[in-house]
C-alpha positions as CSV (number, residue, x, y, z in Angstrom):
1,X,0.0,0.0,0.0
2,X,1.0,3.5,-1.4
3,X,2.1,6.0,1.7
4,X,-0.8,8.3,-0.2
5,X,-3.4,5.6,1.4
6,X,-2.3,5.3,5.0
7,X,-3.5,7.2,8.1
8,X,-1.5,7.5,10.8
9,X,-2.8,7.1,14.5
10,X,-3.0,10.0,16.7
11,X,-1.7,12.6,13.4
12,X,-4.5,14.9,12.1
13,X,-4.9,14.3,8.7
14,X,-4.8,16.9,5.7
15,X,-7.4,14.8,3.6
16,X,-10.7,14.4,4.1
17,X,-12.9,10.9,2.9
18,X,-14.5,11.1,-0.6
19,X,-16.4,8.7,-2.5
20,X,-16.7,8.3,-6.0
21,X,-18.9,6.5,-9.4
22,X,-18.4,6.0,-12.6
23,X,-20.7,6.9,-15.0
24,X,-21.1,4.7,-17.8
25,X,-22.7,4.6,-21.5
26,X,-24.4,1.1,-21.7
27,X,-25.9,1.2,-25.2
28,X,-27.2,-2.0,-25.6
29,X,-27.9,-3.5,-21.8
30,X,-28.3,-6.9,-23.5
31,X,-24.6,-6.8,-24.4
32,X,-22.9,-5.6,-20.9
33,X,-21.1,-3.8,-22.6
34,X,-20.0,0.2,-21.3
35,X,-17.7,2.9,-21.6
36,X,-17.0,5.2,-18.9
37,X,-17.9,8.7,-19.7
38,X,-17.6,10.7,-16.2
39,X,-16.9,10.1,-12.9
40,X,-18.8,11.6,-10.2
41,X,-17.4,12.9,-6.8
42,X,-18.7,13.4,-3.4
43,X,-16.7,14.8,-0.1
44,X,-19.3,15.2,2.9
45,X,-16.4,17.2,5.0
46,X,-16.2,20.2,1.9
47,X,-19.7,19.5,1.0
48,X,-18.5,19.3,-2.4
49,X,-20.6,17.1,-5.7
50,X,-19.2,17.2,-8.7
51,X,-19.0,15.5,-12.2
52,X,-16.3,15.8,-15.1
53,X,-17.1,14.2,-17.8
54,X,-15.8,13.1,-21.5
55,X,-17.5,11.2,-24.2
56,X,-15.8,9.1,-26.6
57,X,-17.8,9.1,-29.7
58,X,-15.8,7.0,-31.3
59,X,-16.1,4.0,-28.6
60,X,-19.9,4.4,-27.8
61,X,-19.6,3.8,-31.8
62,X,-17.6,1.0,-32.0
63,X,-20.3,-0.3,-29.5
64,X,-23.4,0.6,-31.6
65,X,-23.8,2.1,-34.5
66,X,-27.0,3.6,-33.8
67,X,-26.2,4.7,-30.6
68,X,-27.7,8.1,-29.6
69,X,-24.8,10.6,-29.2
70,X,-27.1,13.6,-28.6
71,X,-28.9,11.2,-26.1
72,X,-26.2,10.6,-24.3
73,X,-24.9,14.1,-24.4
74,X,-28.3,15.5,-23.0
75,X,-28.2,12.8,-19.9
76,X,-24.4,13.4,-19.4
77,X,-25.1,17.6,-19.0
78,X,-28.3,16.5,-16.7
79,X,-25.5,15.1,-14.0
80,X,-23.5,18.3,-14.7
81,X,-26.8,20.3,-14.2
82,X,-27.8,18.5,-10.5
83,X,-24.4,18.5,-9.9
84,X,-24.3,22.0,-10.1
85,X,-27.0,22.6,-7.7
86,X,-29.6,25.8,-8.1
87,X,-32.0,25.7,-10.9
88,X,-30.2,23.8,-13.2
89,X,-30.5,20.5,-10.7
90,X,-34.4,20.9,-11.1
91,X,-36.2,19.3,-8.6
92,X,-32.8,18.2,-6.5
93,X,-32.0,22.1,-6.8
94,X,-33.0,22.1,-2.6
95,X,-31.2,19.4,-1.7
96,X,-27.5,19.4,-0.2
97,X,-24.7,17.9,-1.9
98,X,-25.0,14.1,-0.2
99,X,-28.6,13.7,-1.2
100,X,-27.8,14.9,-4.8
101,X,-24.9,12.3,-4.9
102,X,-26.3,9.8,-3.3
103,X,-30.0,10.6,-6.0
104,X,-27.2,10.3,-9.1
105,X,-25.4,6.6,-8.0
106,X,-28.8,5.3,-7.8
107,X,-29.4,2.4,-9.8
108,X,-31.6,3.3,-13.3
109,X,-32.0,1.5,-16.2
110,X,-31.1,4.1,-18.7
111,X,-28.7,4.5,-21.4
112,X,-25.5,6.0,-18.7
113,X,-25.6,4.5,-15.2
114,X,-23.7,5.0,-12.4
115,X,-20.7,2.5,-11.5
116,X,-20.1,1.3,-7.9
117,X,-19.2,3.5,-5.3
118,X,-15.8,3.7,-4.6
119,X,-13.8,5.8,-1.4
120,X,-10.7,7.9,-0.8
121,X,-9.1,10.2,0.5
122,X,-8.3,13.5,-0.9
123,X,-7.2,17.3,-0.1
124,X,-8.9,18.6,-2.7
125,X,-11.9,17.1,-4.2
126,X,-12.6,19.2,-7.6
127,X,-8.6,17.6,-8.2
128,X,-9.2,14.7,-7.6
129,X,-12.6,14.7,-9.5
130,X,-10.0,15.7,-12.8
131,X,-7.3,13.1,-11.7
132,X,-10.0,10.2,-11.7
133,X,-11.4,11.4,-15.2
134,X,-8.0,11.3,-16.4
135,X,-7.3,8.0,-15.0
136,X,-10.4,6.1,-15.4
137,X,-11.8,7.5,-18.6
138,X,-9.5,9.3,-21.2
């Protein structure tokens, strides 16, 4: 194990406990098969939500065909929009950050569904939201 994941006893700790999902592009849910398109992020201690996200036309392509690009784009900026919080987050636009995060990693049938939830921990969450989408789906 990486120094980066150990806590020391007794030390006070710069990093605060975040959790993240994928989000994936499941075209055809009869095949299994996905590409990861965003990653979203959660730290209760900063009260932080956020998504970055990144479509790879070319993949969802190579998956189907026919998939719907503009589909996907339109449920993609949705995250980004509850994310966000205030009136683009429609109905979530009261809620606090957890309750927004934990409304996106819900299970759904739909075209891009969240991954497992996964933890960390992290200094700086909006980084580590662009270090994960670099890392798990560029």
């Amino acid at each position: 194990m990486s120094e980066r994941h150990i806590i020391r006893g007794g030390r006070r700790s710069d990093r605060d406990v975040f959790e993240y999902a994928l989000l994936r592009v499941v075209p055809r849910v009869e095949r299994g098969e996905c590409v990861n398109a965003g990653v979203l992020v959660y730290c209760r201690a900063k009260s932080y939500v956020g998504v970055r996200t990144h479509l790879d036309e070319a993949k969802l392509l190579a998956l189907d065909p026919d998939a719907d690009v503009p589909g996907v784009r339109a449920a993609l900026a949705a995250v980004e929009g509850v994310c966000a919080g205030g009136e683009a987050a429609g109905q979530a636009a009261p809620d606090d950050p957890g309750r927004r995060f934990r409304w996106l990693i819900a299970p759904r049938s739909t075209i891009v569904q969240p991954g497992p939830v996964h933890t960390g921990l992290t200094a700086d969450p909006a980084a580590e939201a662009d270090r994960l989408l670099d890392l798990l789906v560029r």
